[in-house]
Each structure stands twice: as structure tokens, then as C-alpha cells.
N, C-alpha and C positions, 0 to 999 in steps of 0.2 A: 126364368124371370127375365124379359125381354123389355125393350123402350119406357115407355114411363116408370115403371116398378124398378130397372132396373138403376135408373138414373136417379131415381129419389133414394135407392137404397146408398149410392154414392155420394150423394149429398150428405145423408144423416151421419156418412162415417166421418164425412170430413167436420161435419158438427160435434160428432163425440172426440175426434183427434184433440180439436181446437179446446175443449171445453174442458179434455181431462190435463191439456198441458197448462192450465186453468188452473184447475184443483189442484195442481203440485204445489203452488206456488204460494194460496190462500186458503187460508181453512174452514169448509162451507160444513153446514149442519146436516151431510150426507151421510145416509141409513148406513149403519156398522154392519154391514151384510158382505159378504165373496161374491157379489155382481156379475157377470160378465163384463159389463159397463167397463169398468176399471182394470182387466187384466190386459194382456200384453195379445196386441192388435198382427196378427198372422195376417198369409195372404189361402184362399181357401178357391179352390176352382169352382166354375158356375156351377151350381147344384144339380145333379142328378138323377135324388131319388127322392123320393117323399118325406125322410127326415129330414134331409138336408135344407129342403125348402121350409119346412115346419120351423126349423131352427133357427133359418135367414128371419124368418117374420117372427117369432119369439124378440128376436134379438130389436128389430127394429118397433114393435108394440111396447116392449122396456124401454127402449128409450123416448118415447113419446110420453110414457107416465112419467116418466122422471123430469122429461124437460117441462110437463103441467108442474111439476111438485113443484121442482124448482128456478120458473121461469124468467123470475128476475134476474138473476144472477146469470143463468144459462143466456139470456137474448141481450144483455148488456156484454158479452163477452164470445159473442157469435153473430153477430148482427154484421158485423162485416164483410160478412162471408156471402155472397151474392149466389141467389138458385143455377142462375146464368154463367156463371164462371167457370172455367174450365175442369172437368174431372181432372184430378189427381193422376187414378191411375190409365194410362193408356185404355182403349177400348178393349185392345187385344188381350190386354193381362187379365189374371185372376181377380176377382172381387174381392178385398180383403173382409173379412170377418174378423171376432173374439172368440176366442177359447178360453177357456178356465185351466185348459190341460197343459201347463207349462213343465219345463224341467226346472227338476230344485223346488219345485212350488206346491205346498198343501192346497190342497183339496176341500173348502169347507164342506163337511155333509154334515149333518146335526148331529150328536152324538155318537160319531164316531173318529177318534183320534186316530192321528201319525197316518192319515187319506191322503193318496198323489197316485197321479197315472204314469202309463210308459211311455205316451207319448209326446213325442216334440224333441226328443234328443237328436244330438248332432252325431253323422257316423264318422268314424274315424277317418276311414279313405276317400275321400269326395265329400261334395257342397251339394249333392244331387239328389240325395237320399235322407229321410230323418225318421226317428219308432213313428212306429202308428199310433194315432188316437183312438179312444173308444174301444179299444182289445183289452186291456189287460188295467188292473188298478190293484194297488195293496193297502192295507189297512192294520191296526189293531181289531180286535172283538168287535162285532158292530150289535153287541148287547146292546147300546145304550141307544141305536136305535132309536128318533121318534118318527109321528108323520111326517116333518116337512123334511128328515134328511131321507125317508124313503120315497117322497116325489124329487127328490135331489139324484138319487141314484139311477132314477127311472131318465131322468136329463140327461145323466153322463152315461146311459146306452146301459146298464148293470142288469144281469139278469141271472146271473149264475153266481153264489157267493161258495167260494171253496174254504173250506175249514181247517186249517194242517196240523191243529193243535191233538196231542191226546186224547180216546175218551174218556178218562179217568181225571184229566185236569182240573183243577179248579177253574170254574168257568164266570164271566162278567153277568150274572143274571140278565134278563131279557125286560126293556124296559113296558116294552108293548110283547105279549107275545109269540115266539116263533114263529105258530102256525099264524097267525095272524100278518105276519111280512110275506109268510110264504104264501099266503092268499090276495097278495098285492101282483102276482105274477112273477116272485123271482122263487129261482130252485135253489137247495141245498144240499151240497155235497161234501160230508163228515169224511177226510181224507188224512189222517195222523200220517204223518211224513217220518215221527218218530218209531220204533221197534217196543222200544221202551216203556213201561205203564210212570206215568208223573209221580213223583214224589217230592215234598219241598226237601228232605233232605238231599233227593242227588244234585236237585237244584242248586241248594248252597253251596256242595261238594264241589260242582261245575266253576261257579265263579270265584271260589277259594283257587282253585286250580288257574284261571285265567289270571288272576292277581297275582300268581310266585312266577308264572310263565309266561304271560304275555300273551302278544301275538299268534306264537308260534302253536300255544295251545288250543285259543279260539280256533284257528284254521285246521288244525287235526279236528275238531268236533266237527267243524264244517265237511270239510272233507267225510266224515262219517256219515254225516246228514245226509250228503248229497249220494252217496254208494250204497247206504242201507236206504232210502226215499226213494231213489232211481226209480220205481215203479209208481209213483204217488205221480213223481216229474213228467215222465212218459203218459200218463192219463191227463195230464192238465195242458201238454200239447198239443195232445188228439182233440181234449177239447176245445182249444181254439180253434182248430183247423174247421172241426164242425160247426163251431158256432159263427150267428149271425149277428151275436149283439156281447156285450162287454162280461167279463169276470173279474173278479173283486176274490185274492186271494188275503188268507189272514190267520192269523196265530191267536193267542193271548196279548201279545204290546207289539207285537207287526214289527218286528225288528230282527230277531237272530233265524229261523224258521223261515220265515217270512222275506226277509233281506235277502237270503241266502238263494231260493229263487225265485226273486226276483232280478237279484243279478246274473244268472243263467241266464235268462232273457235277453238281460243287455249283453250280455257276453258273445251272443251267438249274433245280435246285430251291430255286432263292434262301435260299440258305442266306447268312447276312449275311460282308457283303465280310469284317468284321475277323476272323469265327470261318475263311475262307477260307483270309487270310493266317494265323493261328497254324496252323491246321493245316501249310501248305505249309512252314511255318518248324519246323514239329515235327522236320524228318528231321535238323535239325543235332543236338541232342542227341541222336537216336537211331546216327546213325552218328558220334560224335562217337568210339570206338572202333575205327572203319579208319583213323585219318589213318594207324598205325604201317604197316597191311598197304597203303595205299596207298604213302606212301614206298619199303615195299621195292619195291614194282613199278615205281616208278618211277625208282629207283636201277639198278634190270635192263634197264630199256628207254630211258634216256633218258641226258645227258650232263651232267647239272644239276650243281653244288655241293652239296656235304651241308648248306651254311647258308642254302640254298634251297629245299632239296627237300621239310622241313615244312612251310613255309609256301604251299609247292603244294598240296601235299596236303590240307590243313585248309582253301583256296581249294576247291578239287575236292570235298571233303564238307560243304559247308556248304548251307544254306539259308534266305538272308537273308529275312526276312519283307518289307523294301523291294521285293526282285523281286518279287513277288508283288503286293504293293501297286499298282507302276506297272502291270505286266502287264493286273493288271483294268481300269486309266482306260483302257490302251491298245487293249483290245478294244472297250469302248466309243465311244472316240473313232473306229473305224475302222466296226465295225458296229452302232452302237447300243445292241446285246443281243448275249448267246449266242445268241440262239435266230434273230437273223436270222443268226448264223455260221452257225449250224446249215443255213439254209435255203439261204445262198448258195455255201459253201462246199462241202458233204456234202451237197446235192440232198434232203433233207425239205423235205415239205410243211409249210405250218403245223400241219394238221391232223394230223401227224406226229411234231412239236416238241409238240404238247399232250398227246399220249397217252405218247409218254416223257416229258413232264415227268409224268404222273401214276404210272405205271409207280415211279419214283423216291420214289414220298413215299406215307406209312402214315398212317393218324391218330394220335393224338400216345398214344392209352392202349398203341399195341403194343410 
């Protein structure tokens, strides 16, 4: 994208810059939608492959609808802004862009809860390096599923949806189905990270146990997870290595299974322990909205007290940032590093742990 294309693309940003620091301030009758428009403005090098450019003009054909919708407001409050005026950013610098793929930050896809990618975190050693975008995404069930979140998935690069729940689990019915997403062009891969066949009683048992113990209990289950799963982990890095487009890994509520690698991920691209733990802790407020549809399910299947069965429930959706916290000493105490789990656990080499850790991490201007 060279001279005119590229210099109206730098106009338009400095138009959304101007217009969203705007919108902070007064409150306009703007669609309740996860926009690009509105997320936090990266800086993205000139584009070099065929999505990249796809995405540039996505991005700038959105904000031209939006500034028809809303023109009054948008040209009373940018009209100051001259075509003629100096770019922003230097010629020589990156073009900045939007992303939706923040750290800390959900993911709207339609129907499916506790969504957010890996990438855009900071690495612990240097400003030089941050995760990749478009690799790697975790979720809750994406039972629910509809059209417009599976043209969403197809936006944010998803092509592989991995499964790590049990077969035997009770599962989120399918609200369009299976084969039917599957003939959108993504694959699926049924991958229980568990040994174990589901039951709701060892389920209760689990978080009775976490309740008298704590921390220290959750991080033994993890730790189990991660020793008996080693073979589930080892296939889901091979498959990034192979793939050319995003995975969307997912449990039942995308939290303990799910959390667990997903911070092997960040583990191995040292992404700092504390931003680790917030993330892993993110999924309580995000499913802080099933404790109700957990209770019913567990009012159908279980024999509990109704002055009990909340308070399971909100036990069962939560995501102490403590687990999390112990969990990391406790890998360490046991192998050192990720990366010697990686090696004694899932059979990489060193020289195998260093090419996924690069694989994992962008320079920090993409």
C-alpha cells in the first residue's frame, strides 16, 4: 500500500484517534457491538501478505460506514483536522492499525463465553518482543455458536478448534450444528487432556477439596493435569508449529483445563508471572453469569440443598488468581522451567523448546 492509499490510510487513523478520544468524553448513540473501531490502536508494519492488506481495507471500509452513520457528530468533531497536515507517524515508522487482540481483554465472538487471544502480551526481559497475534485463542464451549460469531472466528484467523474436555462430559448442546460449523471450513479436534471419565460427583469431590485446602490443592490437580495431559500439550504444539492460521483451545467454562495451558504458553514466552496470574483470574468475571445456569444443572443432576447449591456453583465458576499464583512456584519447584516440562515431560528437544518459544513471540511494533 504505497502514496495515495497509503496517506489516506493515515489520515483516516488520525480521524478515528481524534473521534474516539471523542467518544470518551460524550455519550453518542454508537452500535453495542466489539468494533475494531474502538479497541486499543497498536502500531502493525506495512503489510505483506494478502490478509494483511484484506484487513487494512476491512478496517478503513468500517470506518467509512460508520462515519456515513454518524456524520454529524463524527465531522463536527474532526473537521479540524486538515488532509494536508502533517502525518503523525514518521514515513519511516510502522502504519499503526486496530486489533481486537488485547491482553486482559475479551474477545466478542457470538455465543461464546470467557474468548481472548495470546496475543499482545509484554515479555518479561526486554520492550523488543510481545505473544503473537492470530496463533492461539481460548474459550469456554463454543456450543452456542451462531452465524455471526462464526464469521467472527473466521476474522480473528480460527481454523482449528481443539477440545480438551472429556468424552463422557456433559456437554453445552450445539446451537447450529457441529457438522454444520465444520463445513464453514474449521476442523475439529476431540483431545481430553483428562485420564479420567467425567463425573459430577468427582467434580464436587474436586472443589470440596479445594475449599478445606486451598491453593495448594488446586496446583496438585494442575500439576496432575499437566503430567497425565503431556501428550494432549505436545500435539497442540506440533500443531501450531504446522499451522498457518489460528487455534481456539477450550474445555466446558474455559477456565481450570483450559487456563492451565494456556499458561504453559505464556510460561515458555515469559510473559511475567503477575500479568499470568490476572489473566488466569480474568475468567471469574467473565463467567461470573453461568453461576445461575450452573445451579440449574446442578439442581437436575445432583441432590444438594438449594442453600448450597449457589454457593457450588460460584466455587465451580471461579478463577482464584492464588491458584494460579501457587501453580507457577509449583512448576518451578518441581522442574525448574517450563521449558524443562516441556523437555521431560512431552519428549522436545531443547532445540525444540527454543524454536516454539520463538514461534510464540513477534517484535513488539506488530
Amino acid at each position: 500500500m504505497q502514496g495515495t492509499s497509503s496517506s489516506l490510510l493515515k489520515f483516516e487513523l488520525r480521524e478515528i484517534r481524534s473521534f474516539r478520544g471523542f467518544a470518551k468524553e460524550e455519550s453518542l448513540g454508537l452500535p453495542q457491538v466489539s468494533d475494531p473501531l474502538f479497541s486499543s490502536i497498536i502500531c502493525l508494519e506495512e503489510p505483506d501478505t494478502a490478509t494483511e492488506k484484506v484487513e487494512m481495507l476491512a478496517y478503513i471500509i468500517f470506518w467509512t460506514l460508520l462515519k456515513q452513520k454518524y456524520s454529524e457528530n463524527i465531522i463536527r468533531h474532526t473537521d479540524h483536522i486538515s488532509k494536508e497536515a502533517p502525518v503523525i507517524l514518521p514515513v519511516e515508522q510502522p502504519i499503526a492499525i486496530l486489533h481486537d487482540e488485547q491482553p486482559l481483554t475479551s474477545i466478542n465472538v457470538d455465543g461464546v463465553p470467557n474468548f481472548r487471544g495470546f496475543g499482545g502480551y509484554p515479555i518479561a526481559h526486554g520492550k523488543e518482543q510481545q505473544t503473537r497475534r492470530r496463533l492461539l485463542y481460548r474459550s469456554a464451549h463454543p456450543g452456542g455458536l451462531s452465524f455471526t460469531g462464526i464469521q467472527r472466528l473466521k476474522t480473528l484467523g480460527v481454523k482449528t478448534i481443539v477440545n480438551l474436555a472429556s468424552h463422557n462430559e456433559a456437554t453445552v448442546p450445539w446451537e447450529i450444528p457441529r457438522k454444520t460449523v465444520e463445513s464453514e471450513g474449521f476442523m475439529f479436534l476431540d483431545w481430553p487432556i483428562e485420564r479420567d471419565s467425567f463425573s459430577i460427583d468427582q467434580l464436587l469431590r474436586k472443589y470440596e477439596s479445594y475449599k478445606i485446602d486451598g491453593a495448594v490443592s488446586v496446583s496438585e490437580n494442575y500439576l496432575r493435569l499437566l503430567v497425565n495431559g503431556s501428550d494432549v500439550i505436545r500435539r497442540i504444539f506440533l500443531l501450531l508449529k504446522d499451522a498457518n492460521e489460528g487455534v481456539l483451545i477450550h474445555c466446558t467454562l474455559g477456565k481450570d483445563r483450559t487456563g492451565m495451558v494456556f499458561a504453559v504458553f505464556l510460561l515458555l514466552a515469559e510473559v511475567p508471572d503477575a500479568v499470568i496470574i490476572r489473566e488466569y483470574g480474568f475468567s471469574t468475571s467473565e463467567l461470573s453469569g453461568y453461576v445461575e445456569r450452573v445451579e440449574k444443572y446442578l439442581k437436575k443432576v445432583t441432590k444438594i440443598h438449594d442453600e448450597a447449591i449457589k454457593r457450588k456453583a460460584e466455587d465451580i465458576v471461579s478463577a482464584r488468581e492464588e491458584n494460579m499464583a501457587v501453580t507457577i512456584n509449583t512448576i518451578r519447584t518441581v522442574y525448574g522451567t517450563i521449558g524443562n516440562y516441556l523437555t521431560q515431560e512431552c519428549g522436545f528437544s531443547d532445540e525444540e523448546v527454543h524454536l516454539f518459544r520463538s514461534l510464540l513471540l513477534y517484535p513488539a511494533s506488530r
